[in-house]
C-alpha positions in Angstrom: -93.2 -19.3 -108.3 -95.0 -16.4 -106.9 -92.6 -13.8 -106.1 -88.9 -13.4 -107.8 -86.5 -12.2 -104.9 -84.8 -13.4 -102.2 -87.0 -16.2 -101.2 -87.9 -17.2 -104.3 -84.7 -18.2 -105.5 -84.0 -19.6 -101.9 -86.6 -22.1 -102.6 -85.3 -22.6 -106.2 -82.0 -23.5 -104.9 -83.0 -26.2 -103.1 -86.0 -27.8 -105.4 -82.9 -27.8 -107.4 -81.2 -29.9 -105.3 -83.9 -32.7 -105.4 -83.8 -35.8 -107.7 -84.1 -35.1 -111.3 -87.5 -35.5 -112.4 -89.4 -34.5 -109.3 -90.5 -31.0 -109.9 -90.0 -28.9 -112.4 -90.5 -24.9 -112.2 -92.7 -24.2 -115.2 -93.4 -20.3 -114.6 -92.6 -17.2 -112.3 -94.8 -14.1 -111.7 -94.1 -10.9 -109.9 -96.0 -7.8 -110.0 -92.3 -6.7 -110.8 -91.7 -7.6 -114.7 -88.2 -7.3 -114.1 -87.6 -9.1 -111.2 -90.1 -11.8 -113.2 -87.3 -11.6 -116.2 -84.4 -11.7 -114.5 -85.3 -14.7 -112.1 -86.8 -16.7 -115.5 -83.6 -15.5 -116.9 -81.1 -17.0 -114.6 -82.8 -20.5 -113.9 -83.9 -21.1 -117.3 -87.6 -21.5 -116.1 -89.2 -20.4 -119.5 -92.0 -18.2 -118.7 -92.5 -15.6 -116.4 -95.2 -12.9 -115.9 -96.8 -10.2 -113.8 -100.0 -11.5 -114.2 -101.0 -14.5 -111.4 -104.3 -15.8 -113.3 -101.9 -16.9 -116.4 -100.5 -19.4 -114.2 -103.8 -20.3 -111.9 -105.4 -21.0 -115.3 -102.6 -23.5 -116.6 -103.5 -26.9 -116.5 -100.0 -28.2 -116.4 -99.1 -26.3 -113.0 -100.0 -28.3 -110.0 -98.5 -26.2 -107.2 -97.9 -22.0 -106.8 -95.1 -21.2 -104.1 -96.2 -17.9 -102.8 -92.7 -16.1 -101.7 -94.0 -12.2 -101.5 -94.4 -9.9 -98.7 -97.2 -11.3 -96.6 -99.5 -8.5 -97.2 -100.6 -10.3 -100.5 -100.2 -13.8 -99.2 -103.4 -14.8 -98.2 -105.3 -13.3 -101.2 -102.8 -14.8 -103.3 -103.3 -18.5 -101.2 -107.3 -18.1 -101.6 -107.2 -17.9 -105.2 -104.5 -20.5 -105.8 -106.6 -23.1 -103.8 -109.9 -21.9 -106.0 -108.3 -22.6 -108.6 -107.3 -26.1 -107.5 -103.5 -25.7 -107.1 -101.8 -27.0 -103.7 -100.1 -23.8 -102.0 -95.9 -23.5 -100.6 -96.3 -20.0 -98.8 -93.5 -18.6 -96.7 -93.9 -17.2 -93.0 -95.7 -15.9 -92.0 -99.0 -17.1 -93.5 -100.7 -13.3 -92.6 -101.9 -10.6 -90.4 -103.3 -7.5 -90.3 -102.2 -4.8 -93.0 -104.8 -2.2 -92.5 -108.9 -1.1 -93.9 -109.9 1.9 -95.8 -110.5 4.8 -93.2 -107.4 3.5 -91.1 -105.2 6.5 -90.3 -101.5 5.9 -90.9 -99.0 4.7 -89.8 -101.3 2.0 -89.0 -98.8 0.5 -86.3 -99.0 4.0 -84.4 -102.7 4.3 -84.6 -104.3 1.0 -84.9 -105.9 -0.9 -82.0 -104.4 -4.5 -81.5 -107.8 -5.9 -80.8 -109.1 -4.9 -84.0 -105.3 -6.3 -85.6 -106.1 -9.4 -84.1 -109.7 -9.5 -85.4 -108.3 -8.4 -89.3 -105.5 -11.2 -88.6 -107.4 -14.2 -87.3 -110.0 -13.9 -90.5 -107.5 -13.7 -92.7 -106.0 -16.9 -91.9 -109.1 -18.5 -91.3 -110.0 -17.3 -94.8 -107.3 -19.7 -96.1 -107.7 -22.1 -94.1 -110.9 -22.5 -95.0 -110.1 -22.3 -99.0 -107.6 -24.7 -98.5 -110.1 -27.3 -97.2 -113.0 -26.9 -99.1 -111.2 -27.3 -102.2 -108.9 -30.2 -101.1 -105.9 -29.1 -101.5 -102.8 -29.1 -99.5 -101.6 -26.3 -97.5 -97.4 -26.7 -97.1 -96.3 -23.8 -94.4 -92.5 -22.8 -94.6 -91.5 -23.0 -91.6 -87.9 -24.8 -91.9 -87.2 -24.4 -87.8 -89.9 -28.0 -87.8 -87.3 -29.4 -90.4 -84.2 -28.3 -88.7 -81.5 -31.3 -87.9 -81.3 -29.9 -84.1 -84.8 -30.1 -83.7 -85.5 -33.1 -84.9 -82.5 -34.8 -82.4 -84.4 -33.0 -79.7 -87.8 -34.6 -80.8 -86.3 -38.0 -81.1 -84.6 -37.2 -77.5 -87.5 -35.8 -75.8 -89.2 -39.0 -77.0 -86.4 -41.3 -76.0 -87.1 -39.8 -72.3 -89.8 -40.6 -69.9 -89.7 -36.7 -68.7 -91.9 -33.7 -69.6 -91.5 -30.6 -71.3 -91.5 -27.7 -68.2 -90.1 -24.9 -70.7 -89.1 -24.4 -73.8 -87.0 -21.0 -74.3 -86.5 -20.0 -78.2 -84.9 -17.1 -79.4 -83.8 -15.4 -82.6 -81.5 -12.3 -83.1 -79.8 -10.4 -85.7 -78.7 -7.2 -86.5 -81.7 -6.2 -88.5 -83.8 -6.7 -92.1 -82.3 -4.9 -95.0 -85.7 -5.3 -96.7 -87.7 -2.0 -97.0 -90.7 -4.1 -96.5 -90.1 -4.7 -93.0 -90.2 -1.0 -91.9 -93.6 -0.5 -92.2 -96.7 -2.2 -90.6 -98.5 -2.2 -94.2 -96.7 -4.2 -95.8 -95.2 -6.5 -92.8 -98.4 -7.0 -90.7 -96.0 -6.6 -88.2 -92.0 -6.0 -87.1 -89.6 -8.4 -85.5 -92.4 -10.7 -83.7 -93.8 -11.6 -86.7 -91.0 -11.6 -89.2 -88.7 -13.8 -87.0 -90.6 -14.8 -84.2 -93.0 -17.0 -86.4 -90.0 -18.9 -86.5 -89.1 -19.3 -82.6 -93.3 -19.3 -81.6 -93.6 -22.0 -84.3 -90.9 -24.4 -83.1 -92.4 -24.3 -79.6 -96.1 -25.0 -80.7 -94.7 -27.7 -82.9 -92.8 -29.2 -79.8 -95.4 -29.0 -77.6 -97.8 -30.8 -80.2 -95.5 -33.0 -80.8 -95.1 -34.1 -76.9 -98.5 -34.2 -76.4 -99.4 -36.6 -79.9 -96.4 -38.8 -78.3 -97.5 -39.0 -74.5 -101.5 -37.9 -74.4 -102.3 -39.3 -78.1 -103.7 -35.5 -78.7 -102.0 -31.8 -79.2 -101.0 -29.9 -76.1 -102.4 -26.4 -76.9 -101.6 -23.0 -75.9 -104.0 -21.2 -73.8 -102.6 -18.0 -73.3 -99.9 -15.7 -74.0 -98.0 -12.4 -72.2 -95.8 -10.2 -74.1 -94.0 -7.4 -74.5 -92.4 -5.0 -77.6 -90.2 -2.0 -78.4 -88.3 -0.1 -80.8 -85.1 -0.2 -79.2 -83.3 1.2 -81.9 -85.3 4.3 -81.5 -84.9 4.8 -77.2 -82.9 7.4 -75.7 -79.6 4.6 -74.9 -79.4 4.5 -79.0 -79.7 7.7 -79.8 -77.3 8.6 -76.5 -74.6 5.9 -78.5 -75.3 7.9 -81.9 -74.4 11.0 -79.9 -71.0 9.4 -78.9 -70.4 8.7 -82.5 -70.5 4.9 -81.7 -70.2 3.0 -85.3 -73.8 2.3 -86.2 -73.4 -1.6 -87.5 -76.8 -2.0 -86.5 -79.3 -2.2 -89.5 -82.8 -2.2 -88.2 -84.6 1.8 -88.4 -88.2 0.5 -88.3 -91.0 3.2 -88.7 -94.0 1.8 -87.6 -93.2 -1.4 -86.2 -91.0 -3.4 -83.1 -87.9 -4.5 -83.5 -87.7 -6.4 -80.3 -90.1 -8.7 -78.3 -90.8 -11.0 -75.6 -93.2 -13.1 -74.9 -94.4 -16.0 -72.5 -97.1 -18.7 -73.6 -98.5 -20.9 -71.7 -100.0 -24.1 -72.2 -102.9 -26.3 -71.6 -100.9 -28.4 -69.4 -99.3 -25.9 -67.3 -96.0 -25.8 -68.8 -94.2 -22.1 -70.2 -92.4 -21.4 -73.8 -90.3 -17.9 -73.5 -89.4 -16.3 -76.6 -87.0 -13.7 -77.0 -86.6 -11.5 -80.4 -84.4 -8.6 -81.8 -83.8 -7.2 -85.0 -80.6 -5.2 -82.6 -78.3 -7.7 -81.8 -74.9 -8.0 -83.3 -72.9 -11.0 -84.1 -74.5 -12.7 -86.9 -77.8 -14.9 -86.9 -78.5 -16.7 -83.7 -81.2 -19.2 -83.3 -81.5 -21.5 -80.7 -84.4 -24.0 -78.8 -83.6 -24.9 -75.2 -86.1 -27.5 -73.9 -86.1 -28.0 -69.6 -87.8 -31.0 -68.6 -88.1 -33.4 -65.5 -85.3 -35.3 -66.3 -82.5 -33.3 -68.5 -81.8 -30.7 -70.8 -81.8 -30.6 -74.5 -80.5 -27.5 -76.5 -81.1 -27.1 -80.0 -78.4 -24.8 -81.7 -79.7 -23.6 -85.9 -76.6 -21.3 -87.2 -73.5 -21.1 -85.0 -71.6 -24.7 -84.8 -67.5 -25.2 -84.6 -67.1 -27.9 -87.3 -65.4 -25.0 -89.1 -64.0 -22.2 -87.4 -61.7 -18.9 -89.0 -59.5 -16.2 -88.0 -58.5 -13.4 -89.6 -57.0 -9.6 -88.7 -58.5 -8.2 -91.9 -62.4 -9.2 -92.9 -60.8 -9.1 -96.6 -59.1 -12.5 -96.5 -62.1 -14.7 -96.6 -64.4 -11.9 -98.5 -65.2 -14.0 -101.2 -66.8 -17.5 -99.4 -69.9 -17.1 -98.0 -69.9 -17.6 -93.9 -73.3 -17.5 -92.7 -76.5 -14.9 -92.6 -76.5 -11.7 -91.0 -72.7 -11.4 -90.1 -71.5 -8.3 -89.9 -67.4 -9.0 -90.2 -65.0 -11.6 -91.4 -62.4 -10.2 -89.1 -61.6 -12.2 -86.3 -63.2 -15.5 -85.3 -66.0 -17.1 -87.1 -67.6 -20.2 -87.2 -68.5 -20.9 -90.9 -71.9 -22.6 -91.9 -70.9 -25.9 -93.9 -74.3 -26.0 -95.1 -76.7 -23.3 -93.8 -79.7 -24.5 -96.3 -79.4 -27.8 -94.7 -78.6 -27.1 -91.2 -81.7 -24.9 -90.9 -84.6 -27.1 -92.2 -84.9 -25.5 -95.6 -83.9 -28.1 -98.1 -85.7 -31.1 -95.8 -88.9 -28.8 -95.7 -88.8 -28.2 -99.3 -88.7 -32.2 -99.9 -91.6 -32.9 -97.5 -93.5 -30.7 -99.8 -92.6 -32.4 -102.9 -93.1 -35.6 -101.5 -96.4 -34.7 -99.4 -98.4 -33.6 -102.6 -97.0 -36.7 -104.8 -98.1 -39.0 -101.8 -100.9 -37.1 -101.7 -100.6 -37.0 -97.5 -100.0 -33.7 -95.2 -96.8 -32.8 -94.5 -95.0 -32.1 -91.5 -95.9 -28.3 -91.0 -99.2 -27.3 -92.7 -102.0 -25.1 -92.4 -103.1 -25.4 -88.8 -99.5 -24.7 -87.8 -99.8 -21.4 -89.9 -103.1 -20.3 -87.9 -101.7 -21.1 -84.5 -99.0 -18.8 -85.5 -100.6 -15.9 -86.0 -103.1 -16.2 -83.5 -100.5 -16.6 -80.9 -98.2 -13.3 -82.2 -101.5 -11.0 -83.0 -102.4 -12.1 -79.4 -99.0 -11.2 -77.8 -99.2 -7.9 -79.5 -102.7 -7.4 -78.1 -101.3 -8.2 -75.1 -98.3 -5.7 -75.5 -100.5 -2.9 -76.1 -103.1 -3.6 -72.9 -100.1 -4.4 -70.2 -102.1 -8.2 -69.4 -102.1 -11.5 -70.1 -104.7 -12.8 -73.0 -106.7 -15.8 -73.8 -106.5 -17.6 -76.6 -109.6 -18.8 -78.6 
């Protein structure tokens, strides 16, 4: 494991939850000792370090899982697949996180052309050391593994229709992480944090249809968007003024915190894809697919197989409900099994399985570049007010 917080020990919950004797964790690094200590600490892992070449140099390590901020990802991805290891890296794979001589904040005062140039080599960096040195490239992006989106494959395929649009959205109240303030360190705000989820599941879909009907990937060609810091406009800080409670968490200083974007592909058909790090109500995501002959909608979080009431949050404080919810009080809708619901134990057993079978799994490295060259293009876009190409 690379990286000792929050995703890391997401990921170690649920290579825990494979069969015994498929994987073992043999070591944890984080330029933070502690966090390095405390994670070897509480799974029992046995060696941990802030030093990455004492685990690219072990023979007995097959695969690093890269769950740091992205700014180190594809540095840490290139050397990983030099030194032979297969690579786990969580979304996004990269983007731009500024050049000596860039004035700060970088998200303020650098061009999104020359973003988009930084970005697009970066990934093409790793894509590149991933397959010259043969080894696989697993890209975390648990929205492909999701329950409800694999129903709607398996019903877009039981059709004879086509996709027309696919509208994907994700919204919460905002990232408690101090990483996702600033440009730096992020590469970018809410389009890139959560939106490589939403933009991933329609590239995926689209593929997907195309490989089923054409026998080949339909592609995006272009891409129209628009961002802001909403939490920062005049209506927020007129609410503030009011002495409205402030449940919202999101207080971004260089980057968006709400997008939205239209691609469009090769074949004439539309994804829309709505973001915000400023909307209340716990975690929404959701994939709505129009075609010629129905309607399929694909729900991630919310689902009433378990639903709760209380007056005071306080009676249910102590079970976990679901990410991003605000208050108990009221009625809820419980997640029975948000790991699972999601995609992220599936994705993390395609991984496993993918590098013992030695075959690709279901979202890899080409999914990972589409990504970014699709967001980095929607902020070029953004910035310049028109639509843009894609390479």
């Amino acid at each position: 494991m690379v990286g000792a917080r929050y995703g890391a020990r997401m990921h170690q919950i649920n290579f825990s939850k494979l069969p015994p004797g498929q994987v073992e964790i043999r070591g944890v690094c984080s330029l933070n000792r502690d966090s390095a200590e405390a994670f070897d600490r509480d799974f029992n892992v046995g060696f941990h370090t802030d030093n990455l070449d004492e685990l690219l140099s072990r023979k007995d390590i097959d695969v690093i899982d890269v769950c740091t901020p992205p700014a180190s990802h594809h540095e840490i991805a290139i050397r990983a697949a030099e030194a032979g290891k297969h690579v786990i890296m969580e979304k996004p794979l990269t983007g731009y996180f500024g050049e000596p001589g860039d004035p700060e904040p970088i998200g303020f005062k650098v061009p999104r052309a020359k973003m988009l140039e930084g970005a697009r080599k970066n990934a093409e960096a790793v894509r590149d050391a991933v397959r010259s040195n043969g080894v696989k490239f697993c890209y975390a992006e648990n929205w492909v593994y999701s329950p409800p989106i694999i129903k709607m494959r398996n019903l877009m395929a039981a059709s004879k229709g086509s996709v027309l649009e696919l509208r994907a959205e994700e919204n919460h109240s905002g990232s408690n992480s101090l990483y996702s303030k600033e440009w730096k360190n992020m590469g970018g705000g809410a389009l890139l944090r959560m939106g490589a989820h939403s933009v991933g599941a329609c590239l995926h879909l689209k593929q997907w249809e195309g490989m089923q009907r054409l026998g080949k990937p339909i592609r995006p060609v272009s891409v129209i968007a628009d961002t802001a810091d909403l939490i920062h406009t005049e209506a927020s800080e007129r609410a503030k003024a009011a002495g409205a409670h402030k449940w919202i968490s999101s207080d971004p200083t260089d980057v968006e915190d709400w997008a939205n974007l239209i691609i469009r592909f090769e074949d004439g058909s539309r994804a829309t894809v709505m973001i915000s790090d400023v909307g209340l109500g716990g975690l929404n995501t959701r994939v709505t697919a129009f075609m010629t002959d129905g309607v399929i909608k694909a729900n991630m979080t919310s689902n009433d197989a378990i639903e709760t009431y209380a007056v005071d949050p306080s009676v249910f404080e102590k079970e976990y409900f679901m990410e991003k919810l605000e208050t108990k009080a009221g009625w809820n809708r419980p997640s029975c099994d948000e790991d699972w619901f999601r995609g992220f134990s599936q994705e993390i057993s395609d991984f496993v399985q993918a590098i013992r079978e030695d075959r690709e799994p279901y979202s890899g490295i080409d999914l990972a570049v589409d990504c970014v060259n699709v967001i980095y293009s929607a902020y070029v876009s953004s910035e310049e007010g028109r639509v843009v190409s894609l390479d």
